[in-house]
N, C-alpha and C positions, 0 to 999 in steps of 0.2 A: 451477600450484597444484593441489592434491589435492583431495577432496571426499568425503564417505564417504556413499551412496548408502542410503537407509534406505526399506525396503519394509516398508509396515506392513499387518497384518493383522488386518482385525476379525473377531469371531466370530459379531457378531448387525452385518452390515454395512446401514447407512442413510442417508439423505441427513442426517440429522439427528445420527446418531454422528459425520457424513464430516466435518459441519459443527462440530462442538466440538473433534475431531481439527487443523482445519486452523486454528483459533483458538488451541489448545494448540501446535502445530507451532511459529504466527508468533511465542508468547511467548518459545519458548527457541530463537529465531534462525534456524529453518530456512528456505530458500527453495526456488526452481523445485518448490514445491510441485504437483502433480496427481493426480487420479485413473485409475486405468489399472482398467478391470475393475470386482471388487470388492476391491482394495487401494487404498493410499496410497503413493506414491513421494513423497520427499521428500531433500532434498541438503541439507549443512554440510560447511563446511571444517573440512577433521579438525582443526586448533587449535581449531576450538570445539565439537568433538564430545567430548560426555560421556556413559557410558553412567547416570551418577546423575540426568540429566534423560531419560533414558529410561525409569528407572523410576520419575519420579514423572509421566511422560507416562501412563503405564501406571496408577497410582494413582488419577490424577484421572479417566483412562476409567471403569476400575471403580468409580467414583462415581456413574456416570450408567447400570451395568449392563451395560457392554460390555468383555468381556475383547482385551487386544490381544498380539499377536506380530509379531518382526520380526528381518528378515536385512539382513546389515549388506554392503557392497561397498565398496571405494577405486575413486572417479570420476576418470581425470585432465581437467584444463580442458578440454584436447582433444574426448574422449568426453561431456564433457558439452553443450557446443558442440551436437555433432550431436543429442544427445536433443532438446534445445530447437530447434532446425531443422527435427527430423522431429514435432512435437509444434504449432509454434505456426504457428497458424492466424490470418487478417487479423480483423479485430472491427471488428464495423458498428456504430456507436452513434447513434440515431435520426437515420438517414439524411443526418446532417451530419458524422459523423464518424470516422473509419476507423484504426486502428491497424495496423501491419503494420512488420515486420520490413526491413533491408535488401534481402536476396534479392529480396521480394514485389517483382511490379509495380506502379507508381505507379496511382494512381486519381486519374486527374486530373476524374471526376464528382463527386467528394464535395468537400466545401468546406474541411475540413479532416483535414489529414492527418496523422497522425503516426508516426514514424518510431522506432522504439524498437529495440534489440537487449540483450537483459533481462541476461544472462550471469546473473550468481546475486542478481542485485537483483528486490525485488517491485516491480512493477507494469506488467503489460502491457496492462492491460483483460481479462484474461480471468477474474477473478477477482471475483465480486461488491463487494468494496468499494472495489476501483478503477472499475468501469464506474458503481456509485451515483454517485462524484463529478464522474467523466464529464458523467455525464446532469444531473447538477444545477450542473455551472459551463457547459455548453452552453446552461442559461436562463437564468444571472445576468449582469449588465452588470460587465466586468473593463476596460470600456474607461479607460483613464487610472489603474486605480488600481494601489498600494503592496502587494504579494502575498509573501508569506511559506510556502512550501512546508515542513514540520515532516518530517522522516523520508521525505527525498524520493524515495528506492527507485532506479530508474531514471532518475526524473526528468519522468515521463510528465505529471503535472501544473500542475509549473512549466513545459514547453514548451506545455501546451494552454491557460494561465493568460495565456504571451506571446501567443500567435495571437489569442487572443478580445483582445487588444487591451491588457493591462497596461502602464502605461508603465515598472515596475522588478520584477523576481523576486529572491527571494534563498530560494534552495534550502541546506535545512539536511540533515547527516545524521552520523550517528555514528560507522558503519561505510565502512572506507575504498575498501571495493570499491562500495557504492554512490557513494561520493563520485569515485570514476573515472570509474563507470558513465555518472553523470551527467552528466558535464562530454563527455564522448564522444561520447552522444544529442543534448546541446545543440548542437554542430558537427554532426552529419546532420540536423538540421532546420533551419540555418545562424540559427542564433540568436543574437541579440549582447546582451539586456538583462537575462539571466540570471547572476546569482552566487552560486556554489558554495563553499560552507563545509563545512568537517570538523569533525565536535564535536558537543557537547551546544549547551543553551539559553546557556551563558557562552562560546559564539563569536561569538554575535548582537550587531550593531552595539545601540547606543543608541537607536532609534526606534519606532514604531509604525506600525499597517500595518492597510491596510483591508480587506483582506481576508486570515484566516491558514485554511490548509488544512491538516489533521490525519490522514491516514489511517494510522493505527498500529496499537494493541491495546490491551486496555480497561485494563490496568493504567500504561500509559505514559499515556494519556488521562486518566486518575485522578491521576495523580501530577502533572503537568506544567497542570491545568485552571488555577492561580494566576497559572502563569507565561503562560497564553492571554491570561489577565485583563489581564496588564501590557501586555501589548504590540501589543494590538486597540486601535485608535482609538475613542472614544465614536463609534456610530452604526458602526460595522465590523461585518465578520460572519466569523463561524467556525464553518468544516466540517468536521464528522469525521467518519469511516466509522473500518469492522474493528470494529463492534461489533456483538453477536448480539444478536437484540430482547428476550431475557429478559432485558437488561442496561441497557435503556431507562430505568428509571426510575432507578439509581443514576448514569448519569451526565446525566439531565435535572436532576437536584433539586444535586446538585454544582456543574451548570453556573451555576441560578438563585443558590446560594449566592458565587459569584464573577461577578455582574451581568449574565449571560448570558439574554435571553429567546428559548424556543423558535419559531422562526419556521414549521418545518415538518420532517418526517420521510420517510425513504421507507426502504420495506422489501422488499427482493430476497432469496429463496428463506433467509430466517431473517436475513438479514445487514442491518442498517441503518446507515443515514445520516442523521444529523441537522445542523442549520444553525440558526444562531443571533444575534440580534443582541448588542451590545454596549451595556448600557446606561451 
């Protein structure tokens, strides 16, 4: 597979441009997102590369007062392989739990380990709103329950959903390279209570589930908050991250309007996560 390698360039560069950039990137599909310097590297497969959402990438910068440029490369899988190699780094998350690559050495001091190789799926932990969910399903009790993974990337969360103790996962995702990705991860962390679906919300069996996890982008969060509704058990809860905290109150008052009470929030370097009961 091919990948077209997209180097972006701000003009007035900041953590806070780097930040609405990389919330813009995840709406129109891009992954292996990172910061190198003061650009933005970012990958899509050339089937879904368009230069018409590059220039309404570029639009909605210049909204916020940051002009943006950018040069374009053909990545093959290969070469991108190795970028992610010489780039991903193990991730410590409050001392209980460790993400790392195949190559990495095991750590057999930390309690739980997670095994992930991203290929062009999100989520490896190193990303703020993967490490929010991290850190916040590392204090929730997942022991015995019904877990529903939403746009499960990698897959990083329904494997850390199994370990804390769930007795059934069922990892949802639309794109078919996550839905690889996933199933691929779940065998190197030798997983057996995970199921892997391709598709939207209409591949999901008929049930409801105690716990549903969302980490996506605000407009997929916004659209699909109904269908949360359905399918969280009364007294469930639902997690979401990839939302920027100027976005906090459109998707708390959305939540409460589809029986969701806020249970608590957490906010890393602009990005939050919010969690929610099911009334």
């Amino acid at each position: 597979m091919v990948y077209k390698s997209v180097q972006f360039k701000l003009d007035s560069f900041s953590s806070d441009n780097a930040e609405i950039l990389f919330a813009l990137l995840d709406q129109y599909n891009y992954n292996g997102v990172n910061e190198e310097k003061d650009t933005i590297m970012a990958y899509i497969p050339v089937e879904k590369f368009s230069r018409d959402d590059l220039d309404d990438i570029r639009t909605s910068m210049e909204k916020v007062g940051c002009h943006v440029n950018w040069e374009l490369k053909n990545v093959s899988e290969k070469n991108w392989n190795l970028i992610w190699e010489r780039n991903f780094k193990p991730v410590l998350i409050k001392n209980k739990c460790i993400v790392r690559a195949p190559f990495h050495g095991g750590f057999p001091k930390i309690p739980i380990e997670l095994i992930i190789e991203p290929k062009m799926s999100f989520g490896t932990g190193h990303h703020q709103t993967t490490r929010l969910m991290i850190e916040k399903m590392l204090d929730f009790d997942f022991q015995d329950k019904v877990v529903l993974d939403m746009g499960c990337g990698t897959g990083i969360l329904s494997i850390l959903a199994s370990k804390l103790g769930a007795e059934e996962v069922i990892a949802l995702d639309i794109d078919k390279w996550s839905y690889a990705n996933t199933l691929e991860n779940i065998q190197r962390n030798s997983i057996q209570n995970i199921q892997v679906l391709h598709g939207g919300n209409e591949s999901l069996p008929e049930k409801k589930f105690d716990i549903v996890l969302a980490n996506i982008n605000l407009n997929v969060l916004l659209e699909h908050m109904k269908d949360y509704s359905c399918i969280t058990k009364k007294g469930g809860v639902l997690f979401l991250s990839g939302i920027l905290n100027e976005d906090r109150q459109i998707i708390q008052s959305l939540a409460q309007q589809y029986c969701f009470e806020l249970i608590e929030d957490h906010l890393l370097d602009g990005w939050l996560m919010m969690s929610f009961n099911r009334n």
